[in-house]
N, C-alpha and C positions, 0 to 999 in steps of 0.2 A: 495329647490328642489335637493339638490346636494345627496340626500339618492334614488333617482331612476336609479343612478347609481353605487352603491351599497358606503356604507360607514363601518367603523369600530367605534364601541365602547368600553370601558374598559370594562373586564367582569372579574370576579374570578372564583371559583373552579366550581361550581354549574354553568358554563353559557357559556359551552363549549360544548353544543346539535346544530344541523345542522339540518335544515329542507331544503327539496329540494322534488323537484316534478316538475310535466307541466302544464302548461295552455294549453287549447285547444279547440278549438270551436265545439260548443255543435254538431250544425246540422251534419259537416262531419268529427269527430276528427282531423283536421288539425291543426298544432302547431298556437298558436298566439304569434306573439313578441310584445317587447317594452309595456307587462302589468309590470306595477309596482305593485308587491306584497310587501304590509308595513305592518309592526308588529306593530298599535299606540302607545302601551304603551312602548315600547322600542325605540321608536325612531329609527328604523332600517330596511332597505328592501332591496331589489332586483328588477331589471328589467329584465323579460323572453328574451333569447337570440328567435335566426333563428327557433332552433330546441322547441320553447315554455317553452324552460328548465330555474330555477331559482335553484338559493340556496342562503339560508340566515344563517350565520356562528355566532358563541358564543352567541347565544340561552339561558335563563335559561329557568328552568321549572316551568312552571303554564300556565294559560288562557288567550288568548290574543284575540284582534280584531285583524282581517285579513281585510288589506283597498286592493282592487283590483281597478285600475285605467287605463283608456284608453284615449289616444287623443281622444278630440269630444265627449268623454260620463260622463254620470257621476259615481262619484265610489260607489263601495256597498262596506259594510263588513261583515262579519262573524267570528262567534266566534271557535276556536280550544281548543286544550290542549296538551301540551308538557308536557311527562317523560322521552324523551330521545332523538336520535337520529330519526325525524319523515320525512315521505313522505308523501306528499298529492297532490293530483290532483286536479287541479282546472277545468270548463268547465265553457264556456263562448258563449252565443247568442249572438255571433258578431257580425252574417251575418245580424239580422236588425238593427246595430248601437247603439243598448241599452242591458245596465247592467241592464235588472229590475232583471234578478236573478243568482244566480251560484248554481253552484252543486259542491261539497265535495266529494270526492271517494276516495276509497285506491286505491294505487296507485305501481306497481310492476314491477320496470324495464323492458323492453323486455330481454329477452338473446340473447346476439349478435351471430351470427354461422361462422362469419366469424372476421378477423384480420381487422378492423376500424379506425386505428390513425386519429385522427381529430383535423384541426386548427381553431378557430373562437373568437370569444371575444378581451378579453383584447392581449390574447396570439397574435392571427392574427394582432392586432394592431401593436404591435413592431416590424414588419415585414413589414410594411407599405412606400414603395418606392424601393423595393428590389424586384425584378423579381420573375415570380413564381416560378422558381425550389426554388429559395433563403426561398420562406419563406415555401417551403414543408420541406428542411432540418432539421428543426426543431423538425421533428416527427421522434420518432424514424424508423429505418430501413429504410431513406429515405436519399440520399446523391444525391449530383450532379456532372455530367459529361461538364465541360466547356472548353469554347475554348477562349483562351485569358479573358480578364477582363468583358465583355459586351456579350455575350452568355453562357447560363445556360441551361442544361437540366435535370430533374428530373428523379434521378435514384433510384430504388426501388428494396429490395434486388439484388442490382449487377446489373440490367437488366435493360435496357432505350433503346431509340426511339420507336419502331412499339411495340416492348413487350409493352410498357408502353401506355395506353387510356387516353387523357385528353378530358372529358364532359366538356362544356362549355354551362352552364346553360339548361344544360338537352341534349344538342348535340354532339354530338361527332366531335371533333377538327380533320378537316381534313387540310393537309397542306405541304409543302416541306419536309415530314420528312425524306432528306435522306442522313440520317449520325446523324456523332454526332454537326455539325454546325450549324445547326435552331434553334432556342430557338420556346418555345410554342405564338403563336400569343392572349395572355391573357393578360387582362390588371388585376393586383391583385387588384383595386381599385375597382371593381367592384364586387368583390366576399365577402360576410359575412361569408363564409364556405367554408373550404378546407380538403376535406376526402380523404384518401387512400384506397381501397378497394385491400385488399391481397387473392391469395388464388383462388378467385371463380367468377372472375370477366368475364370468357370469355361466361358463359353461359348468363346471360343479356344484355351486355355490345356489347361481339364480341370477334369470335374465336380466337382473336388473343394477347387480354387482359393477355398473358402469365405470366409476373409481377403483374400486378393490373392495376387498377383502378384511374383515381384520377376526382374526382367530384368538381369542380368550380362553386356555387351556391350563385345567388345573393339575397341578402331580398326579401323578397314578398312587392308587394307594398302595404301603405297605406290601412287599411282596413275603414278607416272613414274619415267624410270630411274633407278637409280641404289643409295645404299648408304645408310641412316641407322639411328637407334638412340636408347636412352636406358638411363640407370644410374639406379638410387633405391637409396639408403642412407640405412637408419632407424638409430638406435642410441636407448636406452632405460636409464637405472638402475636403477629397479626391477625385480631378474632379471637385471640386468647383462646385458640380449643386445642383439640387434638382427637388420637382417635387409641380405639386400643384393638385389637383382632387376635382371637386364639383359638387354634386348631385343634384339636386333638384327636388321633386314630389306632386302631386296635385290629390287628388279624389274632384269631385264634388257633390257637393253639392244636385243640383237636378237633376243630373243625377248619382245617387249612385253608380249603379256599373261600371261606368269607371272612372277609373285612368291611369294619367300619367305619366310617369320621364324620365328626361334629365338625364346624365352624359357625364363628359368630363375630359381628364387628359392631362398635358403636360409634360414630362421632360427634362432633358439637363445637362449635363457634358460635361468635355474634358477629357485633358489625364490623365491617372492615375498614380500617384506615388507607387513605390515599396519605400522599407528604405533607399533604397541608389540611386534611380535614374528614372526620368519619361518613361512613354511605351510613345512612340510616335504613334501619331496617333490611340488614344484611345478612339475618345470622343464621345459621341451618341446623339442623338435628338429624340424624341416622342412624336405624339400626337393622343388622342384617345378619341372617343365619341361613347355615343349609346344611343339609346329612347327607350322606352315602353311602353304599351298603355294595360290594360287591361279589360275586359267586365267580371265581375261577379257574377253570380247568385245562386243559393240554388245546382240546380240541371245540371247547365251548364254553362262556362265560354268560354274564348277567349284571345291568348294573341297576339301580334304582339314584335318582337324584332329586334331591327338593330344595328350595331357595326363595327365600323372601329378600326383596329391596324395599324397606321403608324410608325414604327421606320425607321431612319438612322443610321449604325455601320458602327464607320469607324475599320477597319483591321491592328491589331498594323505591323504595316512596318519592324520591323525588321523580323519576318516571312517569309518575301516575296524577299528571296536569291538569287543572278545574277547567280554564278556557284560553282562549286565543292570546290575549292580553300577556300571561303566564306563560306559557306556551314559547311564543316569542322572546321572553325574559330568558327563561330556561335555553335557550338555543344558543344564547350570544354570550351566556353567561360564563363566567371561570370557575364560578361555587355555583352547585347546585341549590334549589328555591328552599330545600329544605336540607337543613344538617342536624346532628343530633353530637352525643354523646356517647359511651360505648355500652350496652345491652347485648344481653342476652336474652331478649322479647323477641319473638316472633308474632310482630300484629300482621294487619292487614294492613297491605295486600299480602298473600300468599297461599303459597300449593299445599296441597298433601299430596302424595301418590304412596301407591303400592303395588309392587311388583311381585308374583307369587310365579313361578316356574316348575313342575315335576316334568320328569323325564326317565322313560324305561329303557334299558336297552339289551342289544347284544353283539353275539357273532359265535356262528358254528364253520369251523373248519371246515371247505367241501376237499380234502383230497391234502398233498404234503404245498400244494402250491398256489391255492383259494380258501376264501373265505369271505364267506356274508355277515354285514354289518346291516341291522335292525334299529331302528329307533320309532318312540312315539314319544310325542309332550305334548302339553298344557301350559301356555302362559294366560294368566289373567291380570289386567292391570285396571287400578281406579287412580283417578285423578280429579280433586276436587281443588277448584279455582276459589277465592274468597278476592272479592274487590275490595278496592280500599274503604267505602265507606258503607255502613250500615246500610241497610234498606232504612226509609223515610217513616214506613209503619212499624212502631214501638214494639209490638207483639211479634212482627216478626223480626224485628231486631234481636228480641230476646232470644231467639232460637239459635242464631251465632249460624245460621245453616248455608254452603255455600249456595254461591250463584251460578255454578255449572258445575257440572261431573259428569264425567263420562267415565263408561266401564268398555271394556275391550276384551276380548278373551278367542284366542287363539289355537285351534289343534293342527298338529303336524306330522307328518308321519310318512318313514323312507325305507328305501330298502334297496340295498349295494352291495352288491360281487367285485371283487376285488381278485385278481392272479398276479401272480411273481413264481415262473415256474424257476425260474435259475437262468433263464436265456435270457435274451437282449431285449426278449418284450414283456412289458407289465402293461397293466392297466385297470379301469374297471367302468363298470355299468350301473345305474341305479333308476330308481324310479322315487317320485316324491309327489305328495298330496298334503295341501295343506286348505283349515278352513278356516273363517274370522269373522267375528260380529261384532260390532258395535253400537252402540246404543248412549242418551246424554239425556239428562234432565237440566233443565235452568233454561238462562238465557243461549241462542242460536249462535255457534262459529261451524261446525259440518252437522251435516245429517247422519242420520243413522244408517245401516248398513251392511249386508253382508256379502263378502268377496270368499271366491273358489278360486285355487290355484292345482295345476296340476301340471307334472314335467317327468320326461324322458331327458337321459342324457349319457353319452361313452366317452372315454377318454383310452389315449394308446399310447404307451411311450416305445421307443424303441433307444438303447444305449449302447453307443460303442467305449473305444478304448478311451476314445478324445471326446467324441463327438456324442451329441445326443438329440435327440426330437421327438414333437409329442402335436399330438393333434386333438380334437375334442370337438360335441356338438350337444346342445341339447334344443329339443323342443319344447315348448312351452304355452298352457293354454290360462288364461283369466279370466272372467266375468264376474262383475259387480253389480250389486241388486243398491242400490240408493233409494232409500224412504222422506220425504219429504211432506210433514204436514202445510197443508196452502191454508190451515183454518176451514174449510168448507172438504177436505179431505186426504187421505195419503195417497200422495202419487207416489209410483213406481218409475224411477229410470233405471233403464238397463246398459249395460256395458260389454260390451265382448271385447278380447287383445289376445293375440296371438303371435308367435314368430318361431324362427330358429336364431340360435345365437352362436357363436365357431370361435375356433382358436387353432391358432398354429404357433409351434413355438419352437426353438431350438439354442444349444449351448455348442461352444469350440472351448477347449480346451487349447492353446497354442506350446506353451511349456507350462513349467512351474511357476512362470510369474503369472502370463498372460493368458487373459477368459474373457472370451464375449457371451452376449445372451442378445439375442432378437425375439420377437414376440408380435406377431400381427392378430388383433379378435375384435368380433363383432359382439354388439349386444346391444340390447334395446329394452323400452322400459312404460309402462304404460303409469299415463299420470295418475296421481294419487287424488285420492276423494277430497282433501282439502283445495289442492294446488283446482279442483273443478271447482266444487263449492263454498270455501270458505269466504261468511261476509259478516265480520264484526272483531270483535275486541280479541287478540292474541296475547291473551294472559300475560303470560311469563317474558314476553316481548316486549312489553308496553307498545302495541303497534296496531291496526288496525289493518288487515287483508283482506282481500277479495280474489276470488275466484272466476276462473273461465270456463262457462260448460262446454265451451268449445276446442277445449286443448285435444289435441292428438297424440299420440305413442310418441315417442321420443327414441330416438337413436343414432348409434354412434360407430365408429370406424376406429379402433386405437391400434396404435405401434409403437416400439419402447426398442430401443437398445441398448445396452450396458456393457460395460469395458472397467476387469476389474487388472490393474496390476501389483503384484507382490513383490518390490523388491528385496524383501525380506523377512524373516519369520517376525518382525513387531512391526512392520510397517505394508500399508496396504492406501491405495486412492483408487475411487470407484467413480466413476463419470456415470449416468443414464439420462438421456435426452427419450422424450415422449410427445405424441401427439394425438389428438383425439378431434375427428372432425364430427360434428352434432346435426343431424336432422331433426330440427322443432326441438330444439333445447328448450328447456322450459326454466324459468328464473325470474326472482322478485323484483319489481322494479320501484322501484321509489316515487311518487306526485305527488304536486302540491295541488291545494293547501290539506294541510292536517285537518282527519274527521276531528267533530264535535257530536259526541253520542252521549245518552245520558251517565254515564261513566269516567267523561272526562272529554279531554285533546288530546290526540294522540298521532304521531305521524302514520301514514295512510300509504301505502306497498298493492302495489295491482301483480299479479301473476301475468308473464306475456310469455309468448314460444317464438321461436326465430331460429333459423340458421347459424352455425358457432364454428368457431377451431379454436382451440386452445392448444398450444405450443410449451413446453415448459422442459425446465431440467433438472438435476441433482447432481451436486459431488459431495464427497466426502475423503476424508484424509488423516492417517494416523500415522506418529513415526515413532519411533525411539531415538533421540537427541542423543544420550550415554547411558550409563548402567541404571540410573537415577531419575531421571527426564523425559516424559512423551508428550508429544503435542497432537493435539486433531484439529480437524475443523470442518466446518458443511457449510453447503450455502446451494439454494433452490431460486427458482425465476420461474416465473410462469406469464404467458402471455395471452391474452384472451378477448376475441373478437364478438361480434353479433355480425354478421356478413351479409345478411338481411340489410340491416341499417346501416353500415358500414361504420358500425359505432363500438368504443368497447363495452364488454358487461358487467353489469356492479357486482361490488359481492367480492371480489376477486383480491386472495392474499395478497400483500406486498413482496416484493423482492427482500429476502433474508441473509444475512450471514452469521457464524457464530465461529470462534476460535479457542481453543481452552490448553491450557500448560496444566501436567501434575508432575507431581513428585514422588517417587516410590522410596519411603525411609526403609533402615534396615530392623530385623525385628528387637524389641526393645520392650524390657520391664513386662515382659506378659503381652506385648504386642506386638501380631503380626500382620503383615498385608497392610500396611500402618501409608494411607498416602494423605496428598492435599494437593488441593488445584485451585483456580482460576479460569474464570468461561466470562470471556464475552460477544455478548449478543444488538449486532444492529439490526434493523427493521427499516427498509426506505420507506418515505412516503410513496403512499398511492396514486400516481399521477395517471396512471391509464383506465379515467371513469369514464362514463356516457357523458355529453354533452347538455344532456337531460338534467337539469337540477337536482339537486340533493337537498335536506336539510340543512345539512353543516359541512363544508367543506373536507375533503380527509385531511386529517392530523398530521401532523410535523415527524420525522424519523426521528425515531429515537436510539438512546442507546445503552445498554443495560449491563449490568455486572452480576457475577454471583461467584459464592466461592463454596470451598466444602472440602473437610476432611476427615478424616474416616477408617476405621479397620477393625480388625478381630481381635477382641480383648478374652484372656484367658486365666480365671481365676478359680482355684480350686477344681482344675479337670471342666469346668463349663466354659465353654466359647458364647460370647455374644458377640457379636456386630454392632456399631456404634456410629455412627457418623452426624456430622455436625453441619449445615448448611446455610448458607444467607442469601436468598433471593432479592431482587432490585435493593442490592449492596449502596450503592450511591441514593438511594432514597429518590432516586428520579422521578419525576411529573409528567406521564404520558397520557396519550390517548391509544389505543388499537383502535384500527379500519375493522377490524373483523369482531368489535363489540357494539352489539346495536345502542348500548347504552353510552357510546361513546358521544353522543348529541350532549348527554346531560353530567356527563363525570369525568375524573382520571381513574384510573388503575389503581390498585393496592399497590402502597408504598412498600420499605421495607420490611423481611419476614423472618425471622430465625426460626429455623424447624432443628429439633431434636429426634432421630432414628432409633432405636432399640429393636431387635429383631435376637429374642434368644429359645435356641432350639431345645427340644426335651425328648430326651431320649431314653426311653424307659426301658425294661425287660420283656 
């Protein structure tokens, strides 16, 4: 069984052809995963990912049985013919349970019209116990903005928090976003697919989608009876933790169209070593589950979904400075004022949060060529801040209770018509409403609050044989009610924002090597209640912010072009250059000297708005060297002005590159897919700040190693996945520009992670 998850064979000159295509289910072309497509006379196949995609690699040519196979059915096959490099489409009557027949079709990429990077597969696997910003990094044009060791945010050309959408299983992720201190409330374990949407993302999505998009999609359940699952067990040295995550899902039997799945994840570390010394009070806890329950039929389905995020962070301690004197010490220092030993304590300072999400949905078939998609959810989240030291009064010391919390909670709810008659034009329509409160006890960083959002929006594609284009507009309305105690009463401010936001896009197809993509859209973004009011201590930041009540809307003009060529079925380099001109960009600026509040020293960040362009690029590169051998590599640049001041803006990634060699062995002793690589990664220094003082000057470039290898071990008829990794390989001493905590530490040194990922496949 170990070839349904894909294996390698010896091949020579003649058997280096690639067949690749989709499976997809006949009644409403919807992708099917987990068919294993087998070639019998070779010995060799592939299993359909998320997207119903396969590809089966060093091919010779002549006529083969095609075995198509599904949990619960039985398999058919069909005969093909290979003289080259082939695509074929498979269709499959899923929806009543049986293979009595498939259909064979050419089969013709769509043209994509917009910038796509996508993680899933084996790729998304090695990424498996690592936060989501962590394992979006990986795509090009996608870096992270972190705060100490244990919070991650996904930053996507240069741009992150409110710029940045993260979908969570078709929802959009509401939550604390304010700053750069929240990481996204996502568990990766539950995602089989992690896409980036650049470019065009605010006209579906939401006007404020100014970066992208990022889309967190989990497998579809079970489509046939029966019982199956999977286990993934990470373990990690550095922090001594690891995590464990297990699925499990059930469709019945005689009641066909419902299924069900459990999942649940836990993790746990302490402190994290640098090369030369522990972050104290580093170490984190998580645990997280969700169900799912689905009704499906031909022409109408039903889904329910529920999900908890609980993490603990604790707040590395040396951040959290008594006075000026300290302060100063801390800044110029090479060791932090405080070091410890390694723990598994989480004192103060530190968070709690909890992320609670349900979500109903649907879609009823209007006709062979529409269909309406339905959604409502509920997210509510708490977050409770503890500062580093006790309160002064004994009794309330004893209570351990924090010193701020805020509760948020969230309703949303859409509703989208969707057509694909069979012509050259698709598209769809929707409408969406969403509502939000928030509310905080303790000490003041934003007011309390409730915001209305409400949007229209259409989208049209039309496709030819080469060519393709798509247009799209939505409207959009907002007001924000702001409560603010003055001690003598609650004022009321109010808010109104408004706009339309557009997109044009298009694809050429030139041959089979050559594809461009253009993309021009508008969007715009009305500032957030913190970026107005925030004034005091940012938790999770160690920083102290302030708020403009005078900020205005924000908006922006982007264009992206991309040039991908194929000279070959393993080998592929994609170039996209992008540009985004800003009206009243809004962005944290750094001034001295550092607050002194009863809480500590802390460096002090003013919110300003100004005039922008940001300039920036991607490439990426993969080849196959010989039968054994592939090399890749990426590397992004972004450039970025204040044109206002005629100054650049802080915040702003560095110039990146990375290069990586593997190896693909042949299969061996129970092993197949058996590879091992080499990645290295430089990071320039940041030399394009404001002229505006900083704290600490930005950091020296660095340069970083990792290795990893890994495959499919098959013992007794069970496959598992295995791979074996070492992150900052050389034990390197850095700092990152894009960690605010880079004033007071280095990075975590070196990391050995262990992967375990084995699937269960029941009756």
């Amino acid at each position: 069984m170990a070839w349904l998850l894909g294996s390698s064979i010896q091949t020579h000159a003649q058997c280096n052809y690639t067949i690749t295509g989709r499976v997809t289910d006949k009644a409403d072309g919807t992708p099917l995963e987990f068919v294993a497509v087998y070639l019998v006379e070779m010995q060799t196949g592939a299993m359909s990912d998320s997207t119903g995609k396969y590809t089966i690699e060093k091919v010779c040519k002549g006529t083969y049985s095609v075995r198509l196979s599904h949990i619960g059915c039985e398999p058919v096959e069909k005969k093909i013919t290979v003289t080259g490099n082939t695509t074929i489409n498979f269709t499959l009557p899923h929806s009543a349970n049986l293979l009595e027949s498939v259909d064979i079709t050419s089969y013709k990429e769509p043209e994509k019209l917009v910038l796509m990077p996508e993680l899933s597969g084996a790729a998304l696997d090695k990424t498996r116990g690592s936060t989501l910003a962590g394992a979006l990094s990986n795509l090009p044009g996608v870096t992270m903005l972190k705060t100490g060791s244990t919070i991650e945010k996904p930053v996507v050309h240069g741009l992150y928090g409110n710029r940045v959408l993260i979908f969570n299983n078709g929802v959009r992720l509401e939550s604390q976003q304010w700053g750069s201190e929240h990481a996204p409330e996502v568990d990766p374990f539950t995602a089989t697919k992690l896409t980036v949407i650049t470019g065009a993302g605010s006209v579906r999505y939401g006007s404020d989608a100014i970066a992208g998009v990022i889309l967190a999609d989990p497998a579809p359940i079970r489509d046939s009876s029966g019982t199956g699952g999977q286990l993934d067990l990470v373990g990690f040295t550095n922090g001594r933790g690891g995590a464990v995550s297990g699925m499990a899902e059930h469709r019945f039997k005689q009641l066909m169209p419902l299924a069900v799945r459990l999942q649940g994840t836990f993790k746990r570390s302490g402190n994290i070593t640098t090369p030369d010394y522990y972050l104290k009070n580093t170490g984190m806890k998580e645990y997280d589950f969700s169900w799912a329950a689905t009704w499906t039929k031909k022409t109408y389905g039903f889904e329910l979904w529920y999900s908890q995020f609980n993490p603990d962070l604790a707040i590395f301690s040396a951040s959290h400075i008594g006075n000026l004197t300290d302060f100063d010490n801390a800044i110029h220092s090479d060791v932090p004022l405080e070091t410890s030993g390694f723990s598994y304590t989480i004192a103060r300072p530190y968070q709690h949060s909890e992320h609670e999400f349900f979500r109903a949905g649907g879609f009823i078939s209007t006709g062979k060529s529409g269909k309406i998609n339905f959604s409502y959810s509920r997210q509510y989240d708490l977050r409770q801040e503890y500062d580093k030291d006790l309160p002064l009064n004994d009794s309330l010391a004893a209570l351990n209770l924090p010193e701020l919390s805020f509760e948020i909670t969230s309703h949303i709810a859409d509703v989208v018509w969707s057509h694909q008659d069979g012509s050259a034009f698709s598209g769809q329509a929707g409408i969406s409403g969403q509502w939000q409160g928030n509310t905080f006890e303790g000490r003041f960083f934003i007011p309390s609050y409730i915001a209305r959002t409400g949007a229209l929006f259409a989208t049209e594609r039309w496709s030819g044989e080469n060519t393709s284009a798509e247009a799209g507009i939505r409207y959009e309305l907002k007001d924000v009610d702001v409560y603010i105690n003055t001690g003598e009463e609650i004022r009321n401010d109010s808010y109104k924002y408004g706009g339309l936001s557009g997109t044009l896009g298009g694809s050429h197809r030139f041959n089979e090597q050559w594809e461009l993509l253009l993309n021009l859209s508008t969007a715009w973004r009305a500032p957030t209640v913190n970026e107005l009011y925030a004034d005091g201590l940012h938790h999770g930041a160690a920083a102290v912010e302030k708020g403009d009540i005078t900020l205005k809307e924000e908006s922006a003009i982007n264009s992206s072009i991309g040039l991908t060529f194929k000279p070959g079925a393993a080998s592929e380099i994609g170039l996209s250059l992008y540009s985004s001109f800003f009206s009243g960009f809004i962005y944290l600026q750094p001034e001295l000297p550092p607050s002194v509040i009863i809480q500590g020293t802390f460096p002090t960040f003013f919110y300003r708005q100004g005039d922008a362009r940001l300039i920036g690029g991607d490439v990426h590169a993969t080849t196959k060297l010989s039968q054994h051998v592939y090399v890749n590599g990426k590397a992004s640049f972004l450039y970025a002005r204040n044109t206002e001041t005629d100054d650049y803006l802080p915040g702003i990634p560095p110039g990146r590159a990375e290069g990586g060699l593997e190896y693909h062995f042949k299969d061996i002793y129970g092993w197949t897919n058996l590879k091992a690589g080499f990645t290295a990664s430089y990071i320039s220094r940041q030399t394009h700040v404001p002229s505006e003082a900083d704290y600490a000057p930005p950091p020296p470039d660095y340069l970083l190693g990792s290795i990893e290898a890994g495959g499919l071990l098959t013992i007794n008829k069970q496959t598992v996945s295995v791979s074996l990794s070492v992150d900052n390989v050389f034990n390197t001493a850095y700092r990152d520009y894009m960690n605010r905590y880079r004033y007071f530490a280095d990075e975590a040194g070196r990391n050995v992670v262990l992967r375990l990922k084995i699937p269960i496949n029941g009756q």
